[in-house]
C-alpha positions in Angstrom: -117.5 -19.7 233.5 -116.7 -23.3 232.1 -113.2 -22.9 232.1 -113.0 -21.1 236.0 -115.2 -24.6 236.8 -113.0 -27.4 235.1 -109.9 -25.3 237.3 -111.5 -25.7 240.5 -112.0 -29.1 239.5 -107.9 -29.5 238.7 -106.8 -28.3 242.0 -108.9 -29.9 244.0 -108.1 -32.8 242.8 -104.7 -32.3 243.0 -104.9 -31.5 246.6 -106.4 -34.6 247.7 -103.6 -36.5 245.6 -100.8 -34.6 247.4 -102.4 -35.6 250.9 -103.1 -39.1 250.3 -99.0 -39.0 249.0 -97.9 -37.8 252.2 -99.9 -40.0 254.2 -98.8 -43.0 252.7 -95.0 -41.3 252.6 -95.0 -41.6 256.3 -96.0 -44.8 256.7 -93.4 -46.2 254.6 -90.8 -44.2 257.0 -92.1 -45.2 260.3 -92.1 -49.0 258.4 -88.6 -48.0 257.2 -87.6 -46.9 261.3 -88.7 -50.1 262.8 -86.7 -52.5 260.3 -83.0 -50.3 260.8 -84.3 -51.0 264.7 -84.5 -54.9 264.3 -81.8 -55.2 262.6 -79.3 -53.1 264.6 -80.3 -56.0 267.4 -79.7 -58.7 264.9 -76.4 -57.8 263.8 -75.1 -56.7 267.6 -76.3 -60.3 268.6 -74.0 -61.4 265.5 -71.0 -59.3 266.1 -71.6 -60.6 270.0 -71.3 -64.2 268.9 -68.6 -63.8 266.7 -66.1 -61.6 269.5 -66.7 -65.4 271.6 -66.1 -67.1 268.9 -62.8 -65.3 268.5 -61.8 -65.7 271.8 -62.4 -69.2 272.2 -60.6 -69.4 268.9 -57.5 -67.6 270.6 -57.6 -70.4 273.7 -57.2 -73.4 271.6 -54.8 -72.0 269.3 -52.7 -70.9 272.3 -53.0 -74.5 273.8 -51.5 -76.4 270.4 -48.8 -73.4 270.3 -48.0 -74.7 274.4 -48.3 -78.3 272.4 -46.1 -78.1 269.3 -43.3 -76.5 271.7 -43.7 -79.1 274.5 -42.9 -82.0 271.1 -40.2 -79.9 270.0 -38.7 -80.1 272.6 -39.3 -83.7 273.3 -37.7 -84.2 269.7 -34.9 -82.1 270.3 -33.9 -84.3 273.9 -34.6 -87.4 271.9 -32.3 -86.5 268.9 -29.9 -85.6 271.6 -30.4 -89.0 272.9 -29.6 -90.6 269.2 -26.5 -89.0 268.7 -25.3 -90.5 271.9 -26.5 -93.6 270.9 -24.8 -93.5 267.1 -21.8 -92.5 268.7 -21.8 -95.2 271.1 -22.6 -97.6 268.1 -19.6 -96.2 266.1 -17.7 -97.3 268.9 -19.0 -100.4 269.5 -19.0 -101.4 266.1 -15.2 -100.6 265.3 -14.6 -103.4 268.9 -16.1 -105.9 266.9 -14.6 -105.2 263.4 -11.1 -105.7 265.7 -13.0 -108.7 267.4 -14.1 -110.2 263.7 -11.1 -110.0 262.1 -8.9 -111.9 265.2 -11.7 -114.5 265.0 -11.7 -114.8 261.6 -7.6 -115.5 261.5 -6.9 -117.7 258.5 -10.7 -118.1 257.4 -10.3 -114.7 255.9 -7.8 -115.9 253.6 -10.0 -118.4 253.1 -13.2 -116.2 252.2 -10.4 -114.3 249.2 -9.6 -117.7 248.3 -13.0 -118.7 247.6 -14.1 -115.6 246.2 -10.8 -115.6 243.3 -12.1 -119.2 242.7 -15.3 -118.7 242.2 -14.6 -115.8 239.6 -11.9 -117.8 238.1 -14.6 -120.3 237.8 -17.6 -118.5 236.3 -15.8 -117.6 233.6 -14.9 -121.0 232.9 -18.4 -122.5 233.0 -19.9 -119.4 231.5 -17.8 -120.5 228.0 -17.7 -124.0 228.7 -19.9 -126.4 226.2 -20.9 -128.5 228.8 -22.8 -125.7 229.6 -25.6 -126.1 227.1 -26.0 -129.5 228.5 -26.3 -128.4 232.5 -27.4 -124.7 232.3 -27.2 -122.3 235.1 -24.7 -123.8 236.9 -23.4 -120.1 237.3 -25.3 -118.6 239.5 -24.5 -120.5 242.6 -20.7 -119.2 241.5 -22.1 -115.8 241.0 -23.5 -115.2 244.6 -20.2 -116.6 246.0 -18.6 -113.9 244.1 -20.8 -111.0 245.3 -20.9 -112.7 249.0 -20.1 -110.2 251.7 -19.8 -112.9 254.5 -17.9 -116.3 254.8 -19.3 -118.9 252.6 -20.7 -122.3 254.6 -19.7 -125.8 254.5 -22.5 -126.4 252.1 -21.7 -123.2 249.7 -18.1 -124.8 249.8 -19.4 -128.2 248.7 -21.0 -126.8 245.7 -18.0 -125.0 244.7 -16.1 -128.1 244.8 -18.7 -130.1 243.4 -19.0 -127.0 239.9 -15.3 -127.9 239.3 -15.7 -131.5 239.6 -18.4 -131.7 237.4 -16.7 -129.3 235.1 -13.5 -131.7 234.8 -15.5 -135.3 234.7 -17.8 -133.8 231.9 -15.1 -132.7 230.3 -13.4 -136.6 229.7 -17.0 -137.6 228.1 -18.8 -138.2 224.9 -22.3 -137.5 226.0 -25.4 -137.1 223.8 -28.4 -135.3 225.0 -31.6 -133.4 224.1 -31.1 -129.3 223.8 -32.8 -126.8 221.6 -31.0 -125.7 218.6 -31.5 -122.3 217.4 -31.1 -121.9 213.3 -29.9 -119.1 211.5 -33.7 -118.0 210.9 -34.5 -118.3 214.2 -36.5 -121.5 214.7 -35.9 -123.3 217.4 -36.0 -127.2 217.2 -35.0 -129.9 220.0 -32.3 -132.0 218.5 -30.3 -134.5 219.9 -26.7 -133.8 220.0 -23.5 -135.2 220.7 -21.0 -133.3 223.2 -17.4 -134.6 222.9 -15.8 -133.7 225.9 -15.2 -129.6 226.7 -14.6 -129.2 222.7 -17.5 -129.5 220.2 -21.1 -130.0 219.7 -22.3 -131.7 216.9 -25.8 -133.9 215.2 -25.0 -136.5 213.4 -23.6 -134.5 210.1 -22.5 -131.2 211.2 -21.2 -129.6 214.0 -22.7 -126.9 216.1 -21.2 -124.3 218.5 -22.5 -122.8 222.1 -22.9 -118.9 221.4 -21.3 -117.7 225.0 -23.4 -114.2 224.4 -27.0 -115.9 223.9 -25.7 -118.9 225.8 -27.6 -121.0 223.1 -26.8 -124.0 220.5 -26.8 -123.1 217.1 -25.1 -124.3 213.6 -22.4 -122.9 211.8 -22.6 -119.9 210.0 -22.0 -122.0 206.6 -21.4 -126.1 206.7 -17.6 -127.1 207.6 -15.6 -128.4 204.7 -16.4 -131.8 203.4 -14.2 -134.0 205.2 -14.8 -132.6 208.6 -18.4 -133.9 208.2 -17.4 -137.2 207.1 -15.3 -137.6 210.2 -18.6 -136.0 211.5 -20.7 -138.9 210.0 -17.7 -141.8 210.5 -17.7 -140.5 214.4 -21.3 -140.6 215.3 -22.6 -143.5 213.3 -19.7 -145.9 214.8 -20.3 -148.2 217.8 -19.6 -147.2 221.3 -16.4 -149.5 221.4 -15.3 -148.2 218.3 -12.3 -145.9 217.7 -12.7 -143.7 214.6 -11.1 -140.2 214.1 -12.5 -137.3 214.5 -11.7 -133.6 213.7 -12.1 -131.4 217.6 -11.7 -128.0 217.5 -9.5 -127.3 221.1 -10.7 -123.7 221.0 -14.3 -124.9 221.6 -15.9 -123.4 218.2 -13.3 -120.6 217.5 -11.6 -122.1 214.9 -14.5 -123.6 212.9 -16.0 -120.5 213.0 -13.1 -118.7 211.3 -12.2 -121.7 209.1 -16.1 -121.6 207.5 -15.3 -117.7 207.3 -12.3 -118.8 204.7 -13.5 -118.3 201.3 -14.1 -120.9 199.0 -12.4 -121.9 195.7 -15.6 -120.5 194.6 -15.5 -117.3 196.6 -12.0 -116.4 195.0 -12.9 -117.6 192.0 -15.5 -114.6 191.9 -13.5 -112.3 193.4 -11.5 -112.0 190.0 -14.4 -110.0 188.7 -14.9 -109.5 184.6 -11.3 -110.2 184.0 -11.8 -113.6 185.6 -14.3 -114.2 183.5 -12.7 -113.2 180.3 -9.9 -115.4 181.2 -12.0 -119.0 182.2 -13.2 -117.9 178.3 -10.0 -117.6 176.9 -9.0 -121.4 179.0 -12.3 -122.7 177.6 -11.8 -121.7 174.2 -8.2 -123.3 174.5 -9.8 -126.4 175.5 -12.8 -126.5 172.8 -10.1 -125.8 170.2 -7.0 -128.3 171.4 -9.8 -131.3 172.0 -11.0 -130.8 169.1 -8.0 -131.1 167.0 -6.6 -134.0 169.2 -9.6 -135.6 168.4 -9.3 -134.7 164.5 -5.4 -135.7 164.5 -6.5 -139.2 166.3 -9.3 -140.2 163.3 -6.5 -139.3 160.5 -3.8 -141.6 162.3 -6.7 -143.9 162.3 -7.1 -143.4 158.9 -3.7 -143.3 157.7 -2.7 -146.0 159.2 -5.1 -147.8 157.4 -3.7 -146.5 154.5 -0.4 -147.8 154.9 -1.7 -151.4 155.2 -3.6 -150.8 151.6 -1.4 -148.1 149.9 -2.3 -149.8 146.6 -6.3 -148.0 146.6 -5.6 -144.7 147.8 -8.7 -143.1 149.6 -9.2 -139.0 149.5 -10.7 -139.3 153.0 -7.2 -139.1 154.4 -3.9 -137.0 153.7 -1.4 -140.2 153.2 -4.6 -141.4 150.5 -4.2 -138.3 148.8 -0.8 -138.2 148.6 -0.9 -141.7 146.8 -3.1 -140.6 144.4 -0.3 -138.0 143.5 1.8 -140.2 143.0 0.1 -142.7 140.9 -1.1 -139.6 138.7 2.4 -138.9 138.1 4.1 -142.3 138.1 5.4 -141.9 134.9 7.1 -138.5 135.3 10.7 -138.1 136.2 12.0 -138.3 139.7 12.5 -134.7 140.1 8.6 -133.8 138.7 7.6 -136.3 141.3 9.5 -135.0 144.0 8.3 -131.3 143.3 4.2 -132.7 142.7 4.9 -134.6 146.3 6.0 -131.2 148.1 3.1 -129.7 146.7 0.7 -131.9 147.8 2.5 -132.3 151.5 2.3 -128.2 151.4 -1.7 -128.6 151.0 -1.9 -130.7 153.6 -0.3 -128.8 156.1 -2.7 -126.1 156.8 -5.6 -128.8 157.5 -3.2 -130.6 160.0 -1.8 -127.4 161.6 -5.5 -125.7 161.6 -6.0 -124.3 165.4 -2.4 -124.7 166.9 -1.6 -121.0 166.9 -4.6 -119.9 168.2 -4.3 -122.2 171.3 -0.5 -121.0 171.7 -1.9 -118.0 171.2 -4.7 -118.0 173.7 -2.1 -119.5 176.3 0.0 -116.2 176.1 -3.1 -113.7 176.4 -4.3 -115.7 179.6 -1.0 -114.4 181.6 -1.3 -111.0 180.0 -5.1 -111.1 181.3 -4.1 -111.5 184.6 -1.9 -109.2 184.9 -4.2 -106.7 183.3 -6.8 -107.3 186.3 -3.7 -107.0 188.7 -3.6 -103.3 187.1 -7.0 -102.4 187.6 -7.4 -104.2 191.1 -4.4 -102.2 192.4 -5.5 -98.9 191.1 -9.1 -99.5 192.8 -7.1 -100.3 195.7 -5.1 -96.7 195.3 -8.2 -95.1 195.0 -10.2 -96.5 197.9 -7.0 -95.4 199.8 -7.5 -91.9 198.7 -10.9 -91.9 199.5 -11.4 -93.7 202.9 -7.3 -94.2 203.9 -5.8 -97.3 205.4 -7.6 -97.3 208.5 -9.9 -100.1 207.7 -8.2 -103.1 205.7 -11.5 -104.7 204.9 -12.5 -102.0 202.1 -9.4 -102.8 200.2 -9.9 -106.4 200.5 -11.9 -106.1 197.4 -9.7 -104.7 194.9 -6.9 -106.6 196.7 -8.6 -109.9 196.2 -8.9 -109.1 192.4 -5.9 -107.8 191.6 -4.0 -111.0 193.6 -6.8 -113.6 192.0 -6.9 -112.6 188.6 -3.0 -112.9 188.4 -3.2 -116.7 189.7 -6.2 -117.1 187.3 -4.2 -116.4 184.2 -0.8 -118.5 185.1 -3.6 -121.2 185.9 -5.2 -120.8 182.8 -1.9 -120.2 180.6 -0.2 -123.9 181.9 -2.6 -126.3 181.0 -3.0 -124.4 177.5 0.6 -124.5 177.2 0.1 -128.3 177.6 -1.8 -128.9 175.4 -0.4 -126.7 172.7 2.4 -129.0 173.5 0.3 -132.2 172.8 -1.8 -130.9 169.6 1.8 -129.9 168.0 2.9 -133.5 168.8 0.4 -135.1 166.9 0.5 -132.7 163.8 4.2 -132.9 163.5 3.9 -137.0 163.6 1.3 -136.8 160.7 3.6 -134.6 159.1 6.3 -136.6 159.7 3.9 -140.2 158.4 3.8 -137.9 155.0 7.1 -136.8 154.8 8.6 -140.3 155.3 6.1 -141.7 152.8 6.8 -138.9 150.2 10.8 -139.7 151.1 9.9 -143.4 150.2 7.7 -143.2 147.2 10.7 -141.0 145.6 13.5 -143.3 146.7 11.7 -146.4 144.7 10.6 -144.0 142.0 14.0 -143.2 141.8 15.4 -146.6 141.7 12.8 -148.0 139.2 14.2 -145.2 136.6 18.0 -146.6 137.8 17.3 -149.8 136.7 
């Protein structure tokens, strides 16, 4: 009975649910009607104003199509109009070529004349030294050059006036202020003296116009000595005072190569090792005959005070021991004498002769020396042929340089070592000759005493 109650219960309750669902169901719909309704009106006003706004679109876009084609046209009558014009131009402008050039008659001759000159003439005050002391006189020149049109009376002037100042200047000795640019870069304002269209120079060197920087600088390396005394002489005189002076005509060029040359010193060093060995070999020549002149001299000192005593023979000196030979042996027989006089000579010799052959010596090896480094420069020079070939002569200058320097440096070294081989041998062969006559004479009276 319980259980038939509790499903009463369930499907009651489940019928009210399903009513109140559907009641609610159509609400929603009718709700759900009404809002498709509105908006069906909203979006037909929408689509309404957009079709007008579409058509008034299509009106103005249709009156700047009428536009652009009513200025294309206009362009096209108006470039239609140009071409006429340019045409008429061309025409108009070939009548007054024919008209310039019959006006112009001789001046255009003139115009090429002035135009030549005025190249001609930058290039002569572009490299002139006078230059450095009025710069930028070339531009003036430059637009007369370039000019398309007839130059005026006052262009003219100044063209005249450039190459009259160019050939005045150029008569001068003028000093002025200018800054000097050293080899390190510093520049320093320096007063300087301008001789003419020739050299610069301060009061002990001279100086040179670079034409690429268009700036004053020095030498690369000082001009030989008596250039810069003329140098010194030439700027320290008086202005009414004539005093010589070195110019260089090709306004630097030639100093510049002549402090290129190399030095005494320069080719000195360019013999290399064998150089070296032979200044040794020249050196040692010289130690060795000075000393033995000087040794020679103090025993013809010596024995020449001998001779004025030759009672007291001294040992400090060959003729002093040769006397005390002799009065050892005064009492043996001429030939005894003669032989103990030989001997004693003989002894001497080696002292007096001591260094003679090593300085003829030496002055035979110095030639050989040089000839030796003429070898070795040549085959360097053979093998920087092989290597790099003749196209450059500069690489070869090297080995060249040694192998022509090194021959020069032994005939230099072998003459004077020659000489004074030459000189020592003199004064040993007059000792010798001092001992020989006094030997000679200490027999002849020996022998005479036993005569009588």
């Amino acid at each position: 009975m319980k259980k038939f109650i509790k499903s009463l219960a369930i499907i009651a309750t489940l019928g009210l649910s399903v009513g109140s669902f559907t009641v609610q169901a159509e609400g929603q719909l009718d709700q759900l009607l009404d809002q498709v309704k509105k908006d069906r009106i909203s979006e037909g006003k929408i689509n309404k104003d957009r079709e007008n706004e579409f058509k008034a679109a299509r009106s103005d876009k249709q009156a700047l199509l009428n536009k652009a084609k009513r200025e294309l046209k206009a362009e096209r009558n108006r470039g239609e109009r140009l071409a006429k014009q340019f045409s008429l131009n061309e025409t108009t402008l070939s009548e007054k070529a024919v008209e310039l050039d019959n006006a112009k008659g001789d001046l255009g001759e003139i115009f090429g004349v002035v135009r030549r000159q005025a190249n001609e003439t930058i290039g002569t005050i572009t490299g002139s030294i006078i230059s450095a002391q009025y710069p930028g006189r070339e531009k003036l020149l430059l637009s007369l050059a370039e000019a398309k049109e007839l130059p005026n009376i006052a262009e003219l002037e100044e063209l005249w006036i450039a190459l009259l100042t160019e050939m005045t200047e150029s008569g001068k000795v003028a000093k002025f202020d200018v800054d000097v640019i050293s080899l390190d870069g510093q520049s320093t304002t320096t007063t300087v003296t301008r001789v003419g269209n020739f050299n610069l120079m301060t009061d002990t060197n001279y100086l040179i116009y670079n034409l690429e920087t268009l700036q004053v600088q020095p030498l690369g390396r000082p001009a030989e000595a008596f250039y810069l005394d003329s140098v010194k002489a030439f700027t320290s005189a008086s202005a009414d005072a004539y005093t010589p002076l070195y110019i260089d005509p090709s306004k630097g060029s030639l100093l510049r190569l002549n402090t290129r040359k190399a030095t005494l010193e320069d080719r000195y060093h360019a013999g290399g090792v064998v150089g070296y060995i032979i200044t040794g070999v020249l050196a040692l020549g010289f130690a060795i005959a000075f000393t033995r002149l000087f040794g020679l001299f103090m025993t013809q000192v010596k024995m020449r005070a001998q001779l004025n005593d030759t009672n007291n023979p001294s040992m400090a000196n060959p003729l002093g021991r040769i006397l005390t030979v002799y009065h050892a042996n005064k009492e043996a027989d001429v030939e005894n004498l003669e032989l103990k006089l030989d001997e004693a000579i003989l002894r001497e010799l080696p002292s007096i002769d001591r260094g003679i052959t090593i300085i003829k010596i030496l002055a035979a090896i110095a030639p050989l020396l040089g000839l030796l480094g003429t070898v070795v420069g040549m085959i360097n020079t053979f093998q920087q042929i092989t290597l790099f070939g003749t196209g450059d002569p500069k690489i070869m200058a090297g080995s060249i340089s040694m192998a022509l320097v090194t021959t020069a440096q032994g005939l230099i070294a072998a003459l004077p070592l020659i000489f004074v081989h030459a000189l020592v041998s003199g004064q040993a062969k007059s000792v010798t000759n001092v001992l020989d006559l006094q030997s000679a004479g200490i027999i002849a009276a020996h022998s005479e005493k036993e005569s009588a």
